[in-house]
N, C-alpha and C positions, 0 to 999 in steps of 0.2 A: 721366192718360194716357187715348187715347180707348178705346173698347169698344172689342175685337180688335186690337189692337195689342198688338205681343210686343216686352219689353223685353228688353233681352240684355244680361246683366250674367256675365261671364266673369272672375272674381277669380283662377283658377289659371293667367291669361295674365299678370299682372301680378306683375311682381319688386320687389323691394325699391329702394326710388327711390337708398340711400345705395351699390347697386350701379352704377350708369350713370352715367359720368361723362360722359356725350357732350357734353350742353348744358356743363360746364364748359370740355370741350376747345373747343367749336365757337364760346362765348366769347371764349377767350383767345386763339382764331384771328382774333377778329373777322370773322366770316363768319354772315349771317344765318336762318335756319333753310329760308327761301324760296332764298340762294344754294346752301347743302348741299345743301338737295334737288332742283335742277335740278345740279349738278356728279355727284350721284349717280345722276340719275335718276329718283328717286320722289317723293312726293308731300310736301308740307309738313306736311300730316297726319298724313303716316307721321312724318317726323322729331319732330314734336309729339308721338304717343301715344308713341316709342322713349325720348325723355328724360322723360315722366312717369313710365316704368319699365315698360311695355309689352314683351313681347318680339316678336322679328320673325323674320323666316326668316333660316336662313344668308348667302341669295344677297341678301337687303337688308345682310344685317351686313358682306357683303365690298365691296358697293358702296360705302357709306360709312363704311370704311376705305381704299379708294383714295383717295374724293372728298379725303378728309383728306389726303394723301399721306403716310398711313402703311404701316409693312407690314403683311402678315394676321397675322403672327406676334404683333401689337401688339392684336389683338384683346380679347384679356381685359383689359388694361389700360384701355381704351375703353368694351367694355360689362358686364363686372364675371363672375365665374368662372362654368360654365355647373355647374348643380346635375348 
């Protein structure tokens, strides 16, 4: 790493990966992580760090739960129970 440069390494943002089932769902949808995240709005990044088990704000998790055409109610089944 070069002199002054700040790593940022944030482990209490990251859940347990056997929680988020997204990339299962967004599989068996057949929809590619680049179409989620333009149907949702955000970034392919985003949806990338969200299914390594990353967590996200509410108003990303309700986004893409519409993108899905699920309901918000279907939320915890998507991204695993909220501690």
């Amino acid at each position: 790493m070069a002199p002054g440069a700040v790593r940022l390494f944030l482990p209490e943002f990251k859940m347990g990966r056997d929680k988020n089932r997204l990339k299962r769902i967004r599989e068996g949808m057949l929809i590619t992580k680049s179409e989620l995240a333009r149907k949702a709005g955000v970034s392919p990044l985003t949806i990338d760090r969200i299914e390594k088990g990353y967590t996200c704000r509410v108003d990303t998790k309700r986004k893409i739960i519409q993108a899905l055409g699920f309901k918000l109610s279907d939320k915890d089944m998507i991204f695993g129970k909220a501690h």
